[in-house]
N, C-alpha and C positions, 0 to 999 in steps of 0.2 A: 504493500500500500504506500509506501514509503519511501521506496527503491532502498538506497543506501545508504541511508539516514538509519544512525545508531542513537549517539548521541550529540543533543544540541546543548549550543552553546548560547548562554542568552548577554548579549551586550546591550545592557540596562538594568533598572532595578525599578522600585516600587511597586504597583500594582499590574503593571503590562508586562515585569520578569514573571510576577504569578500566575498573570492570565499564562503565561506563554508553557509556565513549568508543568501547567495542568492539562494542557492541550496537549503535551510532550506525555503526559503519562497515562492519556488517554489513548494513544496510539502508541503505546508499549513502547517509548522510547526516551532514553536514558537524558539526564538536564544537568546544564550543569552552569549557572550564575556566577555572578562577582558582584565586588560591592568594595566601593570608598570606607572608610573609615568611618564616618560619622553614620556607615548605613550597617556597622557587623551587629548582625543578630537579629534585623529585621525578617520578617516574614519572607520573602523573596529566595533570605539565604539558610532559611529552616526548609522549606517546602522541596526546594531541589534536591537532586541525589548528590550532589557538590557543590560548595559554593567556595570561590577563590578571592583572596586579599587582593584589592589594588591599590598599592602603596600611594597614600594621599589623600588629601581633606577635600579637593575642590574638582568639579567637573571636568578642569583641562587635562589634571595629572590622572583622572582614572577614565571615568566614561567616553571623555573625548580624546581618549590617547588613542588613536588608529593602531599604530604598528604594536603597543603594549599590550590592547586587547586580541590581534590577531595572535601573537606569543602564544597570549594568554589559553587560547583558544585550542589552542596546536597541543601546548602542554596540557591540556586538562582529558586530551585526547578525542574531541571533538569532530565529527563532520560535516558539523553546519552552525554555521552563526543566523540569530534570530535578532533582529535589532531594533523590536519594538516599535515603539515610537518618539519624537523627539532625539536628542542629539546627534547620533550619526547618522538615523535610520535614512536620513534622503541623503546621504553624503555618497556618491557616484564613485569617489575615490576610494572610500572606507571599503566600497561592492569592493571593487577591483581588486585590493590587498588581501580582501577574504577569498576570491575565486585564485590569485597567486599562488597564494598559499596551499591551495588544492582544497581549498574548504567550499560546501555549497554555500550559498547566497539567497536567503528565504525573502524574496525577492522579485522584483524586475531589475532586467537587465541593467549595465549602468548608461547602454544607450537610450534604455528609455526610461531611466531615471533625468539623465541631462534631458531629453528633449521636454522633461515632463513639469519633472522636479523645477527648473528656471522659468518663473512666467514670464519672461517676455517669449523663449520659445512654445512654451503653450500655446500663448495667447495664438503664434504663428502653424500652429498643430489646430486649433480648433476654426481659427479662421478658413483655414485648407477644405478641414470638411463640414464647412457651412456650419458652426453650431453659435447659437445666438452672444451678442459679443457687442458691450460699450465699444466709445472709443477711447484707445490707448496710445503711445508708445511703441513702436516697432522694434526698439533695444531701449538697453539702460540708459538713463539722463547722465550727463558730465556735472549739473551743477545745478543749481535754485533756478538759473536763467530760463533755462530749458523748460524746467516746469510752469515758470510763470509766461513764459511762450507759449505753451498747450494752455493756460488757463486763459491766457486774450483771445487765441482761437476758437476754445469750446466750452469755455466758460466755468462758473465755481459753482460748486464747490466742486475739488479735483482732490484723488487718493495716491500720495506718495508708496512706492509698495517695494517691501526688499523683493528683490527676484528668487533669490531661494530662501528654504524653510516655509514654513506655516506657521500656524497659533497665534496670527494676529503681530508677531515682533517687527520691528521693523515697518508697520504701520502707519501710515501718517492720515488724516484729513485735515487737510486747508479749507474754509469758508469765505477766508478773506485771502486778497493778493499778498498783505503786508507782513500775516504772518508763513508765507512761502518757505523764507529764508532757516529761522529757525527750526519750522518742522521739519525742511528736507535732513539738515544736519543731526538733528534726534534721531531720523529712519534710517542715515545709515550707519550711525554710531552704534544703536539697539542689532540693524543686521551683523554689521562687523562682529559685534559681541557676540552673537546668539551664532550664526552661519559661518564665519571665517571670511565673509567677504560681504563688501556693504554695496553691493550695486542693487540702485533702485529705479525702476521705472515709476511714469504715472498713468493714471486713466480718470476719465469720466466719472465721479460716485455718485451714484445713485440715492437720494436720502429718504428714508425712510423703508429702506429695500428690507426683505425677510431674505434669511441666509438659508437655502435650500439644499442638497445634495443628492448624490448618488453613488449609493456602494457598488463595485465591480469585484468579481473575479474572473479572473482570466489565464487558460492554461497555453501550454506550451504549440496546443495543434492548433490553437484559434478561436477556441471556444470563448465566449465571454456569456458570463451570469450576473443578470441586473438582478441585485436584490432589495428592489426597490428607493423609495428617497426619506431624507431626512430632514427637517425642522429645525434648524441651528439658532433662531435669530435672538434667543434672552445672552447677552453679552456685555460683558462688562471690558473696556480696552481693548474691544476686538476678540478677545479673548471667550470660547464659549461658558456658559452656565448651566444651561439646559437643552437638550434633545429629546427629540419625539420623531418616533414612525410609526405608520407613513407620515410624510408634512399635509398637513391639513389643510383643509381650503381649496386644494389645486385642483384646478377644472383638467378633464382629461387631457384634452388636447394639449395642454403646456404640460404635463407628466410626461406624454407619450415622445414628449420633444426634447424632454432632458433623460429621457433612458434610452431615446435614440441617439440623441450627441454626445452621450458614455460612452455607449458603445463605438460608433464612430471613432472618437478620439482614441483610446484603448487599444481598436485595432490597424488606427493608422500609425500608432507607435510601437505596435508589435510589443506590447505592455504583457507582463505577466503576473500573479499573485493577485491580492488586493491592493485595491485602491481605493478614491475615492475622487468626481469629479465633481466642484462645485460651483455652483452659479448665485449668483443674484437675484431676484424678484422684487422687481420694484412694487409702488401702492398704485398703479396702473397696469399690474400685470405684465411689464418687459421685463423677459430673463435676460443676463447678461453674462458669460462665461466670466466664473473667478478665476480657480485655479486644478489643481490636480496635487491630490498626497501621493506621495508613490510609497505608502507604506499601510500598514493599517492605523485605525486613525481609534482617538479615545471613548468616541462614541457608539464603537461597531455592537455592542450591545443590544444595543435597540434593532436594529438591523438583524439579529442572531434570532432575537425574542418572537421576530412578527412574520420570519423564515423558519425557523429549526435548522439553519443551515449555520453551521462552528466555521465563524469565518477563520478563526486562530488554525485549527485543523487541515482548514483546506488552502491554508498557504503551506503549513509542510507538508501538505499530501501532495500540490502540486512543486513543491522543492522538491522534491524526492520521486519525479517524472510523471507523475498519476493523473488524470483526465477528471476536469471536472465529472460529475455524476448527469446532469444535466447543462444545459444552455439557454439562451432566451431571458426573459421577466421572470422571474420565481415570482406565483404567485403568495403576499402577505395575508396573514389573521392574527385580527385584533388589531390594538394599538399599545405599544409600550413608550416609557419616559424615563429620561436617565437624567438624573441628578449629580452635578458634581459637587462635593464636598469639602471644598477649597480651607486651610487655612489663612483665613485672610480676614482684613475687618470693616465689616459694613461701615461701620459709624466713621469711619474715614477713606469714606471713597475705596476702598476694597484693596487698602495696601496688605502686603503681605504680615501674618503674623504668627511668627519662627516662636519653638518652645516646644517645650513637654507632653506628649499626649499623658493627660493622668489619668483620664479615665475614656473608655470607648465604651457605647452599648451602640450595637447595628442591631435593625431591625430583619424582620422574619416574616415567613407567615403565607398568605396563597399569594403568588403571582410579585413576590420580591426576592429580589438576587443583589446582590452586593459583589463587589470587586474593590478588594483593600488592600492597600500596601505597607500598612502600619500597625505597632499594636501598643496596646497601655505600656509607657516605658520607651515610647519608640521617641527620637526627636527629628525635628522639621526645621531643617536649619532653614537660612539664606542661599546656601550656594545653589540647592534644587527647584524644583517645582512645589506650589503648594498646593498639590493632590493629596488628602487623606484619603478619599474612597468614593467609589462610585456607585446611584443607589439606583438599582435600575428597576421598576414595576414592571404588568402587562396585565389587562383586562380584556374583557372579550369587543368594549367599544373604549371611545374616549373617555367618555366619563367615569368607567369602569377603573380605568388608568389612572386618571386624575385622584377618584376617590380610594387607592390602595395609596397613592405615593402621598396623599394626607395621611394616612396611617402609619404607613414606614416614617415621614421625618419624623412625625410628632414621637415615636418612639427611638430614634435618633440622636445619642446624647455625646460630643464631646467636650473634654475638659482639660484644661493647662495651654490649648489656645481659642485663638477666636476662629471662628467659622462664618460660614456665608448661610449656614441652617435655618436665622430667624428670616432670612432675602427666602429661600424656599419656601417656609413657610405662611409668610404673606401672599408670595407668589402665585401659592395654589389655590387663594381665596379671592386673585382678583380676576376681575370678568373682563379684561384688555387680555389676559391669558386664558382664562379659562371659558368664556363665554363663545356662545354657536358662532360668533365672527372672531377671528384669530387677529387681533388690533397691534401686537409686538412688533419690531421690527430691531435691526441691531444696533441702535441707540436709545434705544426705548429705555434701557434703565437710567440713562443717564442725563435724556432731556423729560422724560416723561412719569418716568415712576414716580408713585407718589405713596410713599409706606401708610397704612394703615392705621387707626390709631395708638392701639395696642400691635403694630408690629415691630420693627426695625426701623432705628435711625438714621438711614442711608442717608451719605454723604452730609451730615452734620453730627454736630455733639447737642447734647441736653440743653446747652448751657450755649448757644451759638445758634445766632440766624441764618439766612441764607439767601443768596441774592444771587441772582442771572446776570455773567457779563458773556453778552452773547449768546452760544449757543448752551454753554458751561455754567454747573450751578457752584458756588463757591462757598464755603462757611466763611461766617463772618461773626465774630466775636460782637455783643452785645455793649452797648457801654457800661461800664461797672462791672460786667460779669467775668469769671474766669471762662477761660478757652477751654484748659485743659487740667484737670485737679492730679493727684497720685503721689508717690513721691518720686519717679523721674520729673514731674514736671516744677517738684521742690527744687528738685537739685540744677536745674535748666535754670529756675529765677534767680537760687543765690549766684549761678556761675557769671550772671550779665547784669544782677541788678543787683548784690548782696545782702539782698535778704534774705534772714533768718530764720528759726520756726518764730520770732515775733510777728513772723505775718499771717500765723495763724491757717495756715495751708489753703489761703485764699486760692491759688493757682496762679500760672503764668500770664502777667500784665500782657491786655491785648496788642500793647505795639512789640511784644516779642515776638518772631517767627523760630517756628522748632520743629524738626524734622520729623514727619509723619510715621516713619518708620527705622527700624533698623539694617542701614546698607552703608555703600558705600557711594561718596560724594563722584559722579560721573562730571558735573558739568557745574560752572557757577559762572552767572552771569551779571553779576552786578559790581561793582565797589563801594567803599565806605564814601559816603556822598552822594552817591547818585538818587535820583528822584525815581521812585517807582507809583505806579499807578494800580489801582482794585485789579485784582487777577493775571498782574504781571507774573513771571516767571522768574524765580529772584536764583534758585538753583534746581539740581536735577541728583535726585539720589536715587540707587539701582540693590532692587534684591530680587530675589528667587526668580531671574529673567527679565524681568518688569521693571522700566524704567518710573519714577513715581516726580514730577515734577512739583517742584514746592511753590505754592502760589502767596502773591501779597495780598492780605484780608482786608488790608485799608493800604489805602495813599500812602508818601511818606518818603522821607530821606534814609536812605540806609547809613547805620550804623553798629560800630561794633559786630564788624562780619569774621563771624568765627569759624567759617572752612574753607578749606581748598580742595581743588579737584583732589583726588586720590583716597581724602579722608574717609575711616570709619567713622560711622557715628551712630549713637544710639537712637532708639525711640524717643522722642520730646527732648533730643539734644538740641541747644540751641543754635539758628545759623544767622542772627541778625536782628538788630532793631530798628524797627521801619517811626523816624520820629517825626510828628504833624510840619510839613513844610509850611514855617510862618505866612511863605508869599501864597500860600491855596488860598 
């Protein structure tokens, strides 16, 4: 079933080394994981029949070391690397070094990783076979110029885009010409980081679009299996939060046209494995080609749920020479939802938050499945992703779905960080989500959501208003009131304003700014003096992938600017004092 596939090797960790060790033990064949330091003893490296040390704390010295993991791979006696999702898994080089080596490659090829994996050749793959498509960029931009020349031709708002990788890095939308400049240089600093190379094209963005898809597999004789589409569009930073299949709402005819142009695409790149091709759907119903994962992607769950078809399975069945079972639409039943369980924290805009799992209950019960990569005692640093676990329902209709994954969160408990659990469950009680018209769209959290009254504090504190500049909702400290209370945020006043516990733990004076999160300082854009204005960009700190921009809450001259590019810094450390410009 397998050809000659023994045992695999999985390059990655968290919950897709598990999915992948379970899939491997389903088909009687031998696993074998690794794991960074900050990850020995996680779930990943219990489950497998071996799991090996990769000397080092951060993603570049272990996950992303190509030639250490192939080593790794050979020594563990391996004949096939399996690589997940994220870090290398689209890296066309990473293929090449594992087939050198004489190991399989659970995979597409790396010629139709490069045609696939780069959107601007995408883009040039789907335009070939007619599949629906904004306008873009024919290659990468050299510069901001270039951009702002496609935006006097076809107008704003326009989407800065790294050309490899996925998950939203690399990113940009511009609304206005002015801030062109700065975004383009955020897109490819975050691709550089995230990809190993920062070229970015632009396109046309569509606002208010739903993030749609389509899962493929594809074997080696030509075969390709649509197993049907997916629902992407609850999203925070590009970055998804929720999934559902099928995607709701789609009148046949535009379904039948994005399982057509998978297919198409797929087989004019001689694609094999799983994939995933996505598109746009604007609030007038235009699809637009996004992109192509050339890997399996975090959401295939739902897709497995509404098929019975193991997509994890049937990418080593067809590594290991085997024909798909079928071809064509696999026809879906029912509808399933996959929640992802991010540590991260609502109440400030959905920065990362690193720490201790002290306690986990996942829930059970009919028509819930769970995929975790953590356990009580497990930590969630900065240098990864912050996946704790994925919570996937399925019901016989929508509602059915809807009303089990009310029951899974609600019984859903973690403890020692914060989560995005109380954003779920609001989520599932509001009717822009849950109602017979599907109203979300992939800014909807971010220009539209409006938490409940007993739900989550998204994008403010208790203790802080909130004001729109543009398209962006801002916290903005009250007068009199603290921002931010705790004792980081003690220790941030005495270090800028020295006070003591005489102040009675009032919290951080509003003309303080202090970093939202704990990372490191990527970018600072201001000096001691300079005039900043409501929602300016004063610096840029970066954790678990994600760049987290620090914004000014009020007007003001900066003062006492406490970092530099490079800096660690903590949660509610301080980065400056913005003080009332006499001449406003």
């Amino acid at each position: 079933m397998t050809g000659a596939l023994g045992t695999v090797f999985v390059a990655n960790r968290g919950e897709i080394a598990v999915r992948v060790v379970r899939a491997c033990r389903d088909l009687g064949l031998r696993s074998v994981t690794c794991y960074a330091d900050p990850d020995a003893g996680s779930p990943h490296t219990v489950l497998a029949d071996a799991s090996v040390r990769l000397p080092g704390d951060t993603a570049a010295e272990t996950y992303l070391a190509a030639d250490a993991l192939v080593r790794t791979a050979l020594a563990a006696g391996a004949d096939a690397v399996h690589p997940g999702y994220g870090f290398l898994a689209e890296d066309a080089g990473f293929a090449e070094r594992v087939r050198a080596a004489g190991l399989v490659w659970v995979g597409p090829s790396p010629d139709a990783m490069r045609a696939l994996g780069d959107k601007v050749s995408a883009r040039a793959v789907a335009r070939a076979v007619g599949a629906p498509m904004a306008a873009g960029t024919d290659r990468p931009v050299t510069g901001p110029g270039e951009v702002e020349a496609f935006a006097d031709e076809h107008g704003l708002p326009v989407a800065v885009k790294a050309a490899r990788g996925g998950g939203g890095r690399g990113l940009r939308v511009a609304w206005t010409r002015a801030e062109i400049p700065d975004l383009y240089a955020s897109a490819v600093r975050e691709a550089e980081q995230a990809f190993g190379a920062g070229e970015c094209f632009v396109e046309r963005y569509l606002p208010r679009a739903r993030h749609v898809e389509v899962q493929v597999l594809a074997d080696d004789a030509g075969g390709v299996l649509v197993l049907g589409t997916r629902d992407c569009s609850v999203q925070r930073r590009h970055q998804k939060l929720v999934e559902e299949a099928p995607a709701p709402g789609l009148p046949d005819a535009l379904r039948t046209v994005l399982h057509d142009s998978a297919v198409a695409i797929c087989r004019h790149a001689g694609y094999t494995g799983a994939g995933t091709v996505e598109f746009l759907v604007g609030a007038d119903g235009t699809a637009s080609f996004l992109e192509v994962n050339t890997r399996v992607q975090v959401e295939h769950p739902v897709s497995e749920e509404v098929t019975g078809i193991d997509v994890v399975v049937e990418q080593l069945r067809i590594a290991g020479g085997a024909r798909l079972p079928v071809t064509g639409v696999h026809p879906v039943a029912g509808h399933a939802v996959e929640l992802r369980i991010n540590a991260e924290d609502p109440s400030r805009g959905f920065v990362p938050s690193p720490g201790t799992v002290a306690r986990l209950r996942l829930p059970g019960g009919p028509g819930v499945r769970v995929e975790c990569g953590v356990a009580e005692g497990s930590s969630v640093g900065l240098g990864f992703d912050s996946l704790i676990a994925k919570v996937v329902v399925w019901g016989r209709d929508r509602d059915q779905a809807l009303a089990r994954a009310r029951r899974a969160v609600a019984e859903t408990e973690v403890e020692g960080v914060r989560t995005v659990l109380p954003v779920h469950r609001d989520l599932l009680r509001d009717d822009a989500f849950t109602g017979p018209e599907l109203r979300v769209h992939t800014r909807w959290l971010e220009e539209e959501y409006v938490p409940a009254p007993d739900g989550p504090d998204v994008g403010r504190r208790a203790t802080a208003g909130v004001v729109r500049v543009g398209r962006r909702r801002l916290a903005v400290p009250l007068p009199g009131m603290p921002s931010i209370t705790g004792p980081a945020a003690d220790a941030a006043r005495e270090a800028l304003t020295g006070a003591g516990d005489g102040a009675g733990g009032a919290g951080i004076p509003h003309d303080l700014l202090v970093s939202p999160i704990q990372g490191s300082v990527v970018r600072v854009l201001v000096e001691d003096g300079r005039h900043v204005g409501v929602g300016e960009v004063v610096a840029v700190v970066e954790a678990m992938k994600m760049e987290n921009p620090v914004r000014a809450g009020v007007a003001g001259v900066v003062a006492d600017l406490a970092v530099a590019v490079g800096d660690s810094v903590a949660q509610d450390a301080p980065i400056c004092r913005l003080v009332a410009d006499p001449a406003a």
